[in-house]
C-alpha positions in Angstrom: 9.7 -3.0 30.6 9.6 -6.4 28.9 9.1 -7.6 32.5 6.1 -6.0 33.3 4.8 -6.8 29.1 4.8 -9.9 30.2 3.1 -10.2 34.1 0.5 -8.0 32.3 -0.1 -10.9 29.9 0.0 -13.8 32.7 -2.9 -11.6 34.6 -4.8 -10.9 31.6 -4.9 -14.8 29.7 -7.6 -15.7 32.1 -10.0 -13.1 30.8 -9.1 -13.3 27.4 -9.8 -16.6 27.3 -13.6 -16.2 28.5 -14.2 -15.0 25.4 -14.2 -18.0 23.1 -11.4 -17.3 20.6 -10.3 -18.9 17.8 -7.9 -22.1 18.0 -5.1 -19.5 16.3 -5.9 -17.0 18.6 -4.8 -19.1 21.4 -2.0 -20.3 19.6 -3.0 -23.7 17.8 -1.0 -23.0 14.5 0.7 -26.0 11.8 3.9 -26.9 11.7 6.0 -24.8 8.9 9.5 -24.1 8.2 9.1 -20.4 7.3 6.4 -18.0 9.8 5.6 -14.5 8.2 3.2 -12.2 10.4 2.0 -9.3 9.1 -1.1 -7.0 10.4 -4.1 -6.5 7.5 -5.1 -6.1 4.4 -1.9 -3.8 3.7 0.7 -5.8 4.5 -1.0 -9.5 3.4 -0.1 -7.5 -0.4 3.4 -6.9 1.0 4.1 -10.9 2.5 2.2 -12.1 -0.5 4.6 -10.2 -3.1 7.7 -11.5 -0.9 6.4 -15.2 -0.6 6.3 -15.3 -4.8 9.3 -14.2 -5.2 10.7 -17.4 -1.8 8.5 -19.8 -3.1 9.7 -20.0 -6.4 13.5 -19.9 -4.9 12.4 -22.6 -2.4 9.6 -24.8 -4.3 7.5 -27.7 -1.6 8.6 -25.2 2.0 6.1 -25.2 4.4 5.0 -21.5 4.8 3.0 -20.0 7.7 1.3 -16.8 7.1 -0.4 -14.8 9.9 -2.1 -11.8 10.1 -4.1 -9.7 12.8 -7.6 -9.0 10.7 -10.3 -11.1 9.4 -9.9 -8.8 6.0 -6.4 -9.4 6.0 -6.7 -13.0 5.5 -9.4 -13.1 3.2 -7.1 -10.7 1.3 -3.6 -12.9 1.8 -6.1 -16.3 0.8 -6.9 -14.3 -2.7 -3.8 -13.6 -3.2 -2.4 -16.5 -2.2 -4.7 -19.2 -3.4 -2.8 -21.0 -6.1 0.5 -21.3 -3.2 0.7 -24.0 -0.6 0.8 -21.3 2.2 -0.9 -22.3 5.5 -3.0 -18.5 6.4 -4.6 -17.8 9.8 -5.3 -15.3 12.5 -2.5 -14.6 14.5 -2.6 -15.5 18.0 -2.8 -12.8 20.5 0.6 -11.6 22.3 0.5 -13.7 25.4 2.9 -15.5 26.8 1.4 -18.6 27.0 -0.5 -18.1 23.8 2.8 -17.0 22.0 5.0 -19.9 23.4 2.2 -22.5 22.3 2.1 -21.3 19.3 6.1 -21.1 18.7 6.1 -24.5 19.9 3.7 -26.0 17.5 5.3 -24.0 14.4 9.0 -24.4 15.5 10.0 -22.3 12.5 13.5 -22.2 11.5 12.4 -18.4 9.9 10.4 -15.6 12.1 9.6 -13.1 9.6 7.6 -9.6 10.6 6.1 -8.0 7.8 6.5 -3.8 8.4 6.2 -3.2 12.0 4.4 -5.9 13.6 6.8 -5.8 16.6 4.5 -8.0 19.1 7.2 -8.7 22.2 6.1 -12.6 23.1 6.0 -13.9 19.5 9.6 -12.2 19.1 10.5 -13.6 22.2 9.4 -17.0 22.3 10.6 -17.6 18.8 14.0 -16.4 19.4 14.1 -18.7 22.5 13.2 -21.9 20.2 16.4 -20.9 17.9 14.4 -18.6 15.0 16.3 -16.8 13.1 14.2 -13.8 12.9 13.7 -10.7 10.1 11.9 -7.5 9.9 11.0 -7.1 6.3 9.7 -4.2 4.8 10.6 -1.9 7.8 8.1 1.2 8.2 7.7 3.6 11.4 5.9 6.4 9.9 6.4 10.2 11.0 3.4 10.4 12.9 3.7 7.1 14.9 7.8 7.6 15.7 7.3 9.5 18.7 4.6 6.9 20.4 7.7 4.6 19.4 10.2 6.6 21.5 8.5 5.8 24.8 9.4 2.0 24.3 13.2 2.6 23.1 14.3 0.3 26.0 11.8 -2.6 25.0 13.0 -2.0 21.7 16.3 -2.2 22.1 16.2 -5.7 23.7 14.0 -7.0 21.0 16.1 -5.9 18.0 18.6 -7.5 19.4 17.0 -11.0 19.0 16.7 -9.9 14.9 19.3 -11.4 12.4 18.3 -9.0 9.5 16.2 -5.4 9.7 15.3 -4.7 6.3 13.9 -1.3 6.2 12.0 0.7 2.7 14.4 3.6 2.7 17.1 5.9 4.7 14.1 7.6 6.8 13.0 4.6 8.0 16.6 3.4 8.9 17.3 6.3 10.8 14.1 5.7 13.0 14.7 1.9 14.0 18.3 3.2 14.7 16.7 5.5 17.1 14.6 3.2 18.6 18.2 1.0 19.5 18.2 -1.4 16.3 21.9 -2.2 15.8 23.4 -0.6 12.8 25.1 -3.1 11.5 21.9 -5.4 11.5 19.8 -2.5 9.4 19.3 -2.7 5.7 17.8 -0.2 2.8 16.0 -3.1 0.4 12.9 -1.0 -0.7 9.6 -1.4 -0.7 7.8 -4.9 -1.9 4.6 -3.6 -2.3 5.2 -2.4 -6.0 5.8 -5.7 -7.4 2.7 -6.9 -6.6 1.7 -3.7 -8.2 3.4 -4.7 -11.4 1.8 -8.2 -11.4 -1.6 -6.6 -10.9 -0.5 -4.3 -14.0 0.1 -7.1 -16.1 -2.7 -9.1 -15.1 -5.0 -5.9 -15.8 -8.2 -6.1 -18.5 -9.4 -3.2 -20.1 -12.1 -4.5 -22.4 -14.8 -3.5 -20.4 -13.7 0.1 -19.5 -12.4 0.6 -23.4 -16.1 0.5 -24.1 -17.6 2.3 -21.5 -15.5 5.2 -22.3 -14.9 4.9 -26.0 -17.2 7.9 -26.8 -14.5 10.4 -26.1 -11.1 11.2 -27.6 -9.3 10.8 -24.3 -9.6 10.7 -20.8 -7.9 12.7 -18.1 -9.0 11.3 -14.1 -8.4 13.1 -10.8 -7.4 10.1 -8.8 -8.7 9.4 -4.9 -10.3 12.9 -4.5 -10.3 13.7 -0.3 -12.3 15.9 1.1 -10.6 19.4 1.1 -9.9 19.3 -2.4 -13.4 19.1 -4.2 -14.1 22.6 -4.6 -10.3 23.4 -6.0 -10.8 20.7 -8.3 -14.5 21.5 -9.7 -13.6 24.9 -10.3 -10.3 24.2 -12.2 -12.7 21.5 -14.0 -15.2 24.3 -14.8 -12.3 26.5 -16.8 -10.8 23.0 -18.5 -14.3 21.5 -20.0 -15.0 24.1 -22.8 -11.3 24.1 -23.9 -11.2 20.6 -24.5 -14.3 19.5 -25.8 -13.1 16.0 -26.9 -11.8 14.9 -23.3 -14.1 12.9 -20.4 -13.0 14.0 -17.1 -13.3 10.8 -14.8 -13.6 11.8 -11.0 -12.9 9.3 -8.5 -13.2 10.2 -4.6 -11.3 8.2 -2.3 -14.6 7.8 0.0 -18.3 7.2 -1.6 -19.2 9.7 1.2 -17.6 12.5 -1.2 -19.9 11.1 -3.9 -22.4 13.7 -3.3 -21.1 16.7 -2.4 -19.1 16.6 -5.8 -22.4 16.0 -7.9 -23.7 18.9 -6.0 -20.6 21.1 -6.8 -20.4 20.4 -10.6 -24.4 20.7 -10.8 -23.7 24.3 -9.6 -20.8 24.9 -12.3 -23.8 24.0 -14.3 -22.1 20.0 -15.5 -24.6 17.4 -15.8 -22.4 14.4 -14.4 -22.9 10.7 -15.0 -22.2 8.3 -12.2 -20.1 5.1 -13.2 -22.6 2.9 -12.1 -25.4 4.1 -14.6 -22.8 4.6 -17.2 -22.2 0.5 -16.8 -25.8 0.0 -16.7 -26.7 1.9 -19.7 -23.8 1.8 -21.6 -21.9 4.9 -23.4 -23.1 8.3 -22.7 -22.0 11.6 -23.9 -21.5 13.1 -20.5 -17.9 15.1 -20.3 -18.1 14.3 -16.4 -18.1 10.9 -14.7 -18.0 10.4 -11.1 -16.9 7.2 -10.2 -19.1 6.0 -7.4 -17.9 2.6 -6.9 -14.8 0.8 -5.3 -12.5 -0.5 -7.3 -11.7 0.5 -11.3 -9.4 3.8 -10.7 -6.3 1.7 -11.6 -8.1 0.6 -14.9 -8.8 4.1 -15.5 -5.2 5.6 -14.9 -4.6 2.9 -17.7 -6.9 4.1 -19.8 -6.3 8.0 -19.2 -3.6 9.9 -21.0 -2.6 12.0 -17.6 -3.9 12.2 -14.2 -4.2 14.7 -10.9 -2.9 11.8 -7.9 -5.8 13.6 -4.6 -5.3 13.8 -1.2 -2.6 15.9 -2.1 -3.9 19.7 -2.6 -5.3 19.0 1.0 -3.1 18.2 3.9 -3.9 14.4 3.9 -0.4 13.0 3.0 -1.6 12.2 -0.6 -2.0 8.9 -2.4 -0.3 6.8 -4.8 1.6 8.4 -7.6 2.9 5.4 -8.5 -0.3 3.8 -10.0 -0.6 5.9 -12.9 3.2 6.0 -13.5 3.2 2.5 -14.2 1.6 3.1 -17.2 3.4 6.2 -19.0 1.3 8.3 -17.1 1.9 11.6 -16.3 1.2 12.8 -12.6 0.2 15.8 -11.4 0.2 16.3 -7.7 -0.4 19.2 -5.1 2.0 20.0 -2.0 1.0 17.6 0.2 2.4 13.9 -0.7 4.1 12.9 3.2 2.9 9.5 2.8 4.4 9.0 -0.6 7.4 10.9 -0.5 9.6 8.9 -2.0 7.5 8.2 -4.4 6.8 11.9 -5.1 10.3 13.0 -4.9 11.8 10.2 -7.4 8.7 11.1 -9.9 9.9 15.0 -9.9 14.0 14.2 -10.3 13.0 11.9 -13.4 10.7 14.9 -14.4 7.3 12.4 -14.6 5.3 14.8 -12.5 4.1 17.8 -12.2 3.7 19.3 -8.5 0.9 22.2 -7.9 0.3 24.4 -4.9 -3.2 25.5 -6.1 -6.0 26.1 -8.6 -3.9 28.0 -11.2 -0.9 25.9 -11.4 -3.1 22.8 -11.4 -5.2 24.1 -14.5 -2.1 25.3 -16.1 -0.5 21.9 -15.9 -3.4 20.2 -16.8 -3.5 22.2 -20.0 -0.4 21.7 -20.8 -0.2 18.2 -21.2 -4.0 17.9 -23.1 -2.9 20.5 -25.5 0.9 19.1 -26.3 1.3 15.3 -27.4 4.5 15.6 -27.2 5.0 16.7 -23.5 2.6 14.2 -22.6 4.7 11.3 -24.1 8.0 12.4 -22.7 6.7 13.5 -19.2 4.5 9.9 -19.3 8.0 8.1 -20.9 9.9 9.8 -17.4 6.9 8.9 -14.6 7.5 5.4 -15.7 11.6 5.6 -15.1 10.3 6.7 -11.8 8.4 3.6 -11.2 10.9 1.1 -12.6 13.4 2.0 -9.5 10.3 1.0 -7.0 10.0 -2.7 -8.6 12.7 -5.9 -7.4 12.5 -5.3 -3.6 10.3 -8.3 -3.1 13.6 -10.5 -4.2 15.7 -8.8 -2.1 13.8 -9.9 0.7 12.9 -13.6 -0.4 17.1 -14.0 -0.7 17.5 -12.4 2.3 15.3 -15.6 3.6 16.5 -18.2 1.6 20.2 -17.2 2.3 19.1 -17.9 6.1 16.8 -20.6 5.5 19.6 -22.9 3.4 
């Protein structure tokens, strides 16, 4: 199978490179000691939480990060801007391109970031005497059995891997399936939540405090999918009168839902403001606020005193429960959290969320913790045990490095 990868490649270089790529593309990379790949804008957070963490182990290394998207290195350069890290496109998995470009880096660490398992890179840094690492290991449900298909070419390239360091026991299981040695496999977490915490620390709330300071407190349902609106609008519709002295914040996942919510609380008779004109002119008295913009839900979880986690009451594998738990939150979540099930699970043992198969149980809960302060608190106090277990992976993995790298 690797074979026949790699004729492929030899026949299809001479096309490829009709079409004017990129010096990186082709393999023209800088010299560094340590190479981390990594696909987009997802897993530039991950390398970028796990290269803080090496760096400051391993001060004046030369680091080579690499990524498949344009938006993935835009994001790994933000986040990465203040660390002497070399970023650029990765080059495409060809053999020549891939042994050009192990050549010119001649790292002494290959590094994948998640599941970036591209067969010439692997190969042609393994030949040059790499000592290579899967960090952050993920093969979802849903792409596993596309996975299975390749089990011999898999095989033969976990071999090449000193370290397989996978984000929990599900995820172990799989790479063992797919013919990753056991002994080679490792359960170190996930490094995406201390980036998470940095961005928690590093969080202002000046501006959103005074946007939202007309009201008592604030309770937001969190990356609303489609599927979901009308459940939510109607509990919404039985909450309001209640509780007077709370803003409901409503944040889609999409901008695309933006509408068809405004629609649906106009006929539950709610005037809603959009976040957008609440910035522009300042505090309103709405009770409703749509947020129709990218970007403040986290300040928002800060600033609420519970939250409803979306994509969850709908079968869309839910999002994450994690960002409001980080700040004494309590989460409430429907059935359907496959994406963030470890996540999920570890908020409910701890007793920091609240999981809710429909309108009733959702309003219930949401009652609950606006009407008793003292639930809130302890229920908040639990969600953020929860999170605490999530954070330190992103060492793990920089000393799995620098114990190979020294």
């Amino acid at each position: 199978m690797f074979s026949i990868y790699r004729k492929l490649g030899y026949v299809l270089t001479p096309l490829v490179k009709l079409k004017g790529l990129s010096a990186s593309r082709t393999g023209t990379l800088p010299r560094a000691e340590v190479w981390l790949h990594a696909a987009s804008v997802g897993e530039a957070n991950v390398a970028a939480a796990i290269l803080y963490e090496f760096l400051a182990m391993n001060p004046g290394t030369k680091v080579l990060l690499t990524l498949q998207t344009k938006t993935g290195v835009l994001k790994a350069r933000e986040l990465l801007k203040d660390y002497p890290v070399a970023i650029n496109l990765a080059p495409l998995d060809l053999p020549s391109f891939a042994r050009k470009a192990a050549s010119l880096v001649r790292p002494r660490v290959f590094a994948l970031i998640e599941t970036e398992l591209w067969p010439n890179l692997i190969y042609e840094n393994h030949r040059l005497g790499a000592k290579l690492f899967i960090l952050n290991g993920r093969i979802s449900a849903k792409s596993f059995p596309r996975y299975r298909y390749l089990t011999p070419l898999l095989r033969k390239l976990f071999n090449c891997f000193t370290q397989i360091a996978v984000i929990g026991p599900r995820e172990k299981k799989r790479f063992l399936a797919l013919g990753a040695p056991e002994k080679k496999v490792l359960i170190a977490g996930s490094a995406k939540y201390d980036l998470l915490e940095k961005r928690r620390k590093d969080l202002s709330l000046d501006e959103l405090k005074r946007l939202f300071s007309y009201k008592k407190k604030l309770f937001t349902f969190g990356s609303i999918r489609s599927g979901e609106e009308s459940v939510i609008v109607k509990a919404l519709s039985r909450l309001a009168q209640k509780f007077p002295e709370v803003c409901f914040v409503l944040v889609p996942r999409h901008l695309t839902l933006v509408t068809p919510l405004t629609n649906l609380l106009r006929k539950e008779g709610f005037s809603p403001t959009l976040f957008t004109k609440l910035k522009k002119e300042g505090a309103s008295r709405s009770q409703v606020v749509i947020v129709d913009e990218i970007g403040p839900l986290f300040g928002i979880y800060a600033l609420s005193c519970a939250a409803y986690v979306g994509g969850s009451l709908c079968p869309k594998g839910g999002q994450n429960p994690l960002e409001p738990a980080c700040f004494k939150k309590p989460v409430i979540f429907g059935p359907h959290m496959e994406n963030f099930s470890y996540e999920a699970c570890a908020l409910l043992e701890t007793g920091g969320a609240i999981k809710v198969p429909d309108e009733e149980t959702l309003v219930r809960a949401i009652e609950n913790l606006l009407s008793e302060e003292e639930t809130r608190q302890k229920t908040g106090k639990a969600a953020y045990q929860a999170y605490q277990k999530f954070l330190g992976s992103s060492k793990v993995y920089a000393q799995l490095l620098t114990e190979s790298f020294n």
